[in-house]
C-alpha positions as CSV (number, residue, x, y, z in Angstrom):
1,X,-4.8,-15.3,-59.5
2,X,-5.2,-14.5,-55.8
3,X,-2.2,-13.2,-54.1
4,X,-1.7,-15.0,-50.9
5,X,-0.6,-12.9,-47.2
6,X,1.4,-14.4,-45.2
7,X,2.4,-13.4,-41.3
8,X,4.6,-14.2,-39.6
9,X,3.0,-13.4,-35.8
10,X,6.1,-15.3,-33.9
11,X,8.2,-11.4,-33.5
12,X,4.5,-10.1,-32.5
13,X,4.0,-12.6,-29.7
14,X,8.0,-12.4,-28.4
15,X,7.2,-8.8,-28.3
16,X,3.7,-9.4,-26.2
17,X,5.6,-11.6,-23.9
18,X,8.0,-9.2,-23.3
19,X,5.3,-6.4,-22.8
20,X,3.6,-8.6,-20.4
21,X,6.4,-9.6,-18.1
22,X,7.7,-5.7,-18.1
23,X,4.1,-5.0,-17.1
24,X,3.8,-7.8,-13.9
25,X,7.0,-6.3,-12.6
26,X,6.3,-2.9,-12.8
27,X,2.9,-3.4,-11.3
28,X,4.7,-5.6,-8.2
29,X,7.5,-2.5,-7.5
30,X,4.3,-0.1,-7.9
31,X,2.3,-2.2,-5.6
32,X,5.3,-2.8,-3.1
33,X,5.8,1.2,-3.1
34,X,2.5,1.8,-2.4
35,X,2.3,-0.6,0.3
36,X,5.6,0.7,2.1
37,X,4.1,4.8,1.8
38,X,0.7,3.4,3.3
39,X,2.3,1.4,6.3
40,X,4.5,4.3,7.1
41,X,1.5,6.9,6.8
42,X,-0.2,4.4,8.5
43,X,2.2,4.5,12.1
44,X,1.7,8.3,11.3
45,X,-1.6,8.2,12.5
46,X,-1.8,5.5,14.8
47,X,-2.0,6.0,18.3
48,X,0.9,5.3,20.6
49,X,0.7,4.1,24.1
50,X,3.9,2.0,24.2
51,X,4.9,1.7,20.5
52,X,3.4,-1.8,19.5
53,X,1.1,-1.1,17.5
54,X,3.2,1.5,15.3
55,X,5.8,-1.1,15.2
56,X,3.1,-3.7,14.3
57,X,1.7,-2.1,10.8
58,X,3.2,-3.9,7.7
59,X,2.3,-4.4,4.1
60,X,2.8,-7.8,1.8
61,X,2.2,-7.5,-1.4
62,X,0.4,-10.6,-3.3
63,X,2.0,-10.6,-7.0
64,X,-0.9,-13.2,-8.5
65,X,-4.2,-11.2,-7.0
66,X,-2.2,-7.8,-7.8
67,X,-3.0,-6.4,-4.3
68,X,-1.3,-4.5,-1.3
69,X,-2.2,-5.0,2.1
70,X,-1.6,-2.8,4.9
71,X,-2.5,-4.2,8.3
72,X,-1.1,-5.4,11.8
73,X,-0.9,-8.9,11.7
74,X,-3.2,-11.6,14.3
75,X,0.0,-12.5,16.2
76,X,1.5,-9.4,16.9
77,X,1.9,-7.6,20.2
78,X,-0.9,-5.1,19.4
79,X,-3.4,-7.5,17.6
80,X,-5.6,-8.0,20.8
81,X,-6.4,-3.7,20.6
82,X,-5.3,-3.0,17.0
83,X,-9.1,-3.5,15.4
84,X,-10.8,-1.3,18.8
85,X,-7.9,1.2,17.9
86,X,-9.0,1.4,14.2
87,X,-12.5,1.0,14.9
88,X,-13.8,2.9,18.0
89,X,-14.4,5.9,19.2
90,X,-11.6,7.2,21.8
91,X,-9.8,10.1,23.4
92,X,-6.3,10.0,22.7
93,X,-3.8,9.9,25.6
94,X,-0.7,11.6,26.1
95,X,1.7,10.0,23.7
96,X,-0.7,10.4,20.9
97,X,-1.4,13.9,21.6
98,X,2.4,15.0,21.3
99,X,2.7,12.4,17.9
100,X,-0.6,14.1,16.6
101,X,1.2,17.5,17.7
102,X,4.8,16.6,16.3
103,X,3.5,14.9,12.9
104,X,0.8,17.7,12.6
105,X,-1.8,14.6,11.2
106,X,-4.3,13.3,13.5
107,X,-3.4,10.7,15.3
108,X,-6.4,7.8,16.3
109,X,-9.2,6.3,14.9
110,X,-9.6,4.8,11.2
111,X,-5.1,5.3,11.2
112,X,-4.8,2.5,8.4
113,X,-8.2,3.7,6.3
114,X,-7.2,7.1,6.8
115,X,-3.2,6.8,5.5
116,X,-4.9,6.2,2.3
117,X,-7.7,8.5,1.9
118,X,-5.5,11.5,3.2
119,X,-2.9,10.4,0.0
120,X,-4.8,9.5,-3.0
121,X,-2.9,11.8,-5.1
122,X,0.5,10.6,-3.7
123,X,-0.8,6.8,-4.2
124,X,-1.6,7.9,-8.1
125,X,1.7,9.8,-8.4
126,X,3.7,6.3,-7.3
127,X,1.6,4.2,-9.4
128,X,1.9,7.3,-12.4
129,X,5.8,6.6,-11.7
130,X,6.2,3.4,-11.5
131,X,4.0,2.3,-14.2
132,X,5.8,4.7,-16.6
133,X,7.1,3.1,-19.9
């Protein structure tokens, strides 16, 4: 006579669920951490003239596409220079020279890029803390 198994998978899949959801919120506070230290490492490094564009950078996390972005929105204050600040070559005024001098980072050029490739092992250490179980 054959024995017959029988499973009962409805604890297994409570217990998935669970897993999952712990998962999604963990990754949205490790995402929304990571977004905040890369917007304020961000005004770090940008350059300052009258403050706008410092004041500008923010992050918004999108939950469903599990991504973090760090920019200076189209209708702020700085949007018309933001990009050419980022982008271009330039000699750094005044104001930039003392933040450069007081933050000791440098101050200019590639300031959002930058924020991040200067803290990859901070990024990994919020994303190692956060995602602990």
């Amino acid at each position: 006579m054959a024995q017959v198994l029988t499973l009962d998978t409805r604890r297994f899949m409570v217990n998935s669920n669970l897993l999952k959801s712990i998962i999604e919120r963990k990754t949205v506070k490790a995402l929304e951490d990571i977004g905040e230290f890369v917007a304020s490492e961000a005004k770090d490094r940008a350059p300052i003239d009258e403050g706008f564009l410092t004041e500008d950078i923010e992050t918004e996390v999108y939950p469903a596409d599990r991504v973090a972005v760090v920019r200076v929105p189209v209708n702020a204050p700085s949007s018309e220079y933001a990009i050419k600040m980022h982008e271009d070559p330039y000699n750094l005024g005044e104001k930039s020279a003392a933040k450069e001098a007081t933050l000791n980072v440098k101050v200019g050029q590639k300031y959002i890029s930058r924020a991040i490739d200067e803290n990859a092992s901070e990024i990994k250490d919020i994303i190692k803390k956060d995602m602990r179980l």
